[in-house]
C-alpha positions in Angstrom: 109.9 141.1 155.6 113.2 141.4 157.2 114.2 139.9 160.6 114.2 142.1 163.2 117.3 142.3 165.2 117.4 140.7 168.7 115.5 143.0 171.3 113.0 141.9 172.9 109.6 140.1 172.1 107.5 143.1 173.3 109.8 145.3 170.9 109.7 143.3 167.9 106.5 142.5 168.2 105.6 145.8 167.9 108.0 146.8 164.8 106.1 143.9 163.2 102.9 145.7 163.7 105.0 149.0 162.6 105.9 147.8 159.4 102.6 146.8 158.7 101.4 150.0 159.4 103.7 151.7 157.1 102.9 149.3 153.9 98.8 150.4 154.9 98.0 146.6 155.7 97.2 147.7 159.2 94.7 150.9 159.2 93.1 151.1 162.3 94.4 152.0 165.6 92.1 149.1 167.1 94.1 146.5 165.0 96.9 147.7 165.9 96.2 148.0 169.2 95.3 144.5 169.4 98.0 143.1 167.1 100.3 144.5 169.8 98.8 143.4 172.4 98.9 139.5 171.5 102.7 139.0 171.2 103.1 136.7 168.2 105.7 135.0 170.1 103.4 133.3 172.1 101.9 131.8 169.0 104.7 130.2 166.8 106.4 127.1 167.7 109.8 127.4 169.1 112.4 127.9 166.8 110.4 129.8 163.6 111.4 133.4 163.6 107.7 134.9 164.6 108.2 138.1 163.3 109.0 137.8 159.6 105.9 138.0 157.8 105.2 134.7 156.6 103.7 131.9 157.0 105.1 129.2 159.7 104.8 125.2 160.1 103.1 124.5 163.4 103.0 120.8 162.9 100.3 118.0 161.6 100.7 119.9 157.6 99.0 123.0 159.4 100.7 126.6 159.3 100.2 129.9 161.3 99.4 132.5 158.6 101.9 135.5 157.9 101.5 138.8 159.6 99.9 140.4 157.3 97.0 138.2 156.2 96.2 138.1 160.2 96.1 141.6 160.1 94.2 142.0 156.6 91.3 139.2 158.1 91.4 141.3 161.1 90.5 144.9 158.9 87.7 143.1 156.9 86.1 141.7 160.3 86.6 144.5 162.2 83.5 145.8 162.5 81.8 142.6 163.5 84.1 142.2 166.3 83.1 145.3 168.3 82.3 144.8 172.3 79.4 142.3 173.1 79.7 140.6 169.3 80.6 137.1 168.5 82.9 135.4 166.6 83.9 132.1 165.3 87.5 131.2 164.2 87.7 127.7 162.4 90.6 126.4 161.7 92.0 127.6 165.1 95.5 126.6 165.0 97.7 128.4 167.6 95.2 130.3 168.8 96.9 133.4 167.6 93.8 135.1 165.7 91.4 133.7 168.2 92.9 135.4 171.4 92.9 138.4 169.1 89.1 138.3 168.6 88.5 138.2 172.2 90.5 141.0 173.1 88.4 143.1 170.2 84.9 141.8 171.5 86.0 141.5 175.6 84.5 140.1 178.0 81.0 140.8 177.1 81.5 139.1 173.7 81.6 135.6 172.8 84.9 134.3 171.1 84.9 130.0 169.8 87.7 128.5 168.1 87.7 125.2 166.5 89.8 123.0 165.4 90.3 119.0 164.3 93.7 118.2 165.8 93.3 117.8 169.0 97.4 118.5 169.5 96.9 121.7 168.4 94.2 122.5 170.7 95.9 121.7 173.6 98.9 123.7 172.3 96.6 126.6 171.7 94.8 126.9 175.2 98.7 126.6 176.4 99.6 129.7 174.3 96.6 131.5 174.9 97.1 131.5 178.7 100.4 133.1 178.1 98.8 136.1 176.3 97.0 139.0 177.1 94.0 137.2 176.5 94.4 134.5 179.3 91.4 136.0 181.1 89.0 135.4 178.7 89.9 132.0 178.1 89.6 131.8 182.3 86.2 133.2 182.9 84.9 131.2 179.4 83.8 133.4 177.1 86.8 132.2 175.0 86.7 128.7 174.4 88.3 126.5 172.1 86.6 122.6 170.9 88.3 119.7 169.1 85.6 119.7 166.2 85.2 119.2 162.5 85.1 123.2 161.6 83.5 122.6 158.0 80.1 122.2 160.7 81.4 125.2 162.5 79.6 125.0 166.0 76.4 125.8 166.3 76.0 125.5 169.8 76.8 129.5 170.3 75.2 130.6 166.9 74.5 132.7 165.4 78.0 134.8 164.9 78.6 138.3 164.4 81.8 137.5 162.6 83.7 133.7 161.3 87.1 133.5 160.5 87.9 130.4 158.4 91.9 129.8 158.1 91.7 127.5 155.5 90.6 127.1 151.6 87.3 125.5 151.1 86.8 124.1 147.5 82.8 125.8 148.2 81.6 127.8 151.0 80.4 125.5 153.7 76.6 126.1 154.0 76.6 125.3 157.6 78.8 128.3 158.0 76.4 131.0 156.0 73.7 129.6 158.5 75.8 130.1 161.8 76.3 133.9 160.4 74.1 136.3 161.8 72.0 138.9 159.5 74.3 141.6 159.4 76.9 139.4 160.1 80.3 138.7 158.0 82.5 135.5 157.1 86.3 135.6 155.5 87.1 132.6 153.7 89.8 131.6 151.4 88.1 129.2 148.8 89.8 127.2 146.0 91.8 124.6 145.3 95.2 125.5 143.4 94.3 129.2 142.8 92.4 130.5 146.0 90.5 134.1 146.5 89.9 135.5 150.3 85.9 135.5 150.1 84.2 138.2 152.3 80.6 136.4 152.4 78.1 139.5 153.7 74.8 138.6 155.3 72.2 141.4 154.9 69.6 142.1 157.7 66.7 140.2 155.4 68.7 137.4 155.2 70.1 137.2 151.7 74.1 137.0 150.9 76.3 139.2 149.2 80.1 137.7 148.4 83.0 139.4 146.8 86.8 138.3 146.4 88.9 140.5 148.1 92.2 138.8 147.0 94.4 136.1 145.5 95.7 133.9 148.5 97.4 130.8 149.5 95.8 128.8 152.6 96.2 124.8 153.3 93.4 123.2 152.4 90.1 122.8 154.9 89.5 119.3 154.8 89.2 116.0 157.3 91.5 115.4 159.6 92.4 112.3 158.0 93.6 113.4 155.2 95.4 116.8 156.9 97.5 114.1 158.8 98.1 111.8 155.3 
């Protein structure tokens, strides 16, 4: 994608989700309501042009994903992250795709983001309280825990929708547990070639998964050996 000239966040923020729009990643008015609503800005170290659609470094061999695999994860999940619903973002990063969930599910919902470097959660909580979602994150039904996400966290379980923001070499089974019937997970799973899994959990329990497309994620592993 191109840079966008030099206006402001608010205005380039919103081209971004324009553009998106236009190439028919972006469908919905709800995720484009909510993509402009949580300035990416707020969510990509300083210095990384947060606009172009593409993946950024945020430190400790992590990235923020492009634009348009945000907005693609937000599409396939966006029926499980209607008011009330809950949702689970592992891998949480910057926070970026978790403050978006809250604003989709609000205040009613339930929104928990996990992550293994701790660095990154404390950066995360930073950025989120300098978003639109800052409430959430204030009255607590946003919060975000310095955990190993391959166990997800069952403690709020079962979720209406998981996010996982990196490739699994399998599909953790602790995550198809904390998925509630009628409930859906994204995953990206491989190792050199990876497909975007959307794992479907039907009302009596059983699980339906498809591939929805080839992608290219950093791996979900230990923290140890993210940080080798």
């Amino acid at each position: 994608m191109e840079r966008f000239w030099s206006r402001g966040s608010v205005d380039k923020n919103k081209a971004l989700v324009e553009h998106l729009q236009y190439y028919d990643i972006i469908k919905s008015k709800k995720v484009a309501e909510v993509m402009e609503v949580i300035d990416r800005g707020a969510f990509v170290p300083a210095g990384s042009p947060p606009y172009d659609d593409s993946p950024m470094p945020i430190g400790y061999n992590a990235t923020i994903s492009a634009p348009h695999m945000h907005a693609t994860c937000l599409q396939l999940l966006e029926e499980h992250l209607q008011p009330g619903m809950h949702a689970l973002d592992v891998g949480s990063g910057t926070g970026y795709l978790t403050a978006c969930f809250a604003i989709m599910v609000g205040p009613q919902g339930q929104v928990v983001g996990v992550e293994h470097i701790p660095e990154l959660v404390a950066s995360s909580v930073e950025n989120i309280n300098k978003s639109s979602a800052a409430a959430f994150l204030k009255e607590g039904s946003l919060t975000i825990h310095h955990a190993d996400g391959q166990l997800g966290w069952p403690e709020s379980a079962p979720y209406d929708a998981i996010h996982v923001g990196a490739a699994a070499s399998e599909i953790p089974q602790s995550l198809i547990d904390q998925l509630k019937p009628g409930g859906r997970m994204v995953i990206p799973v491989g190792s050199v070639f990876q497909d975007l899994k959307v794992v479907d959990k039907k009302l009596d329990g059983s699980v339906s998964i498809h591939s929805e497309m080839s992608v290219r994620y950093v791996p979900l592993t230990s923290r140890e050996a993210q940080l080798r």
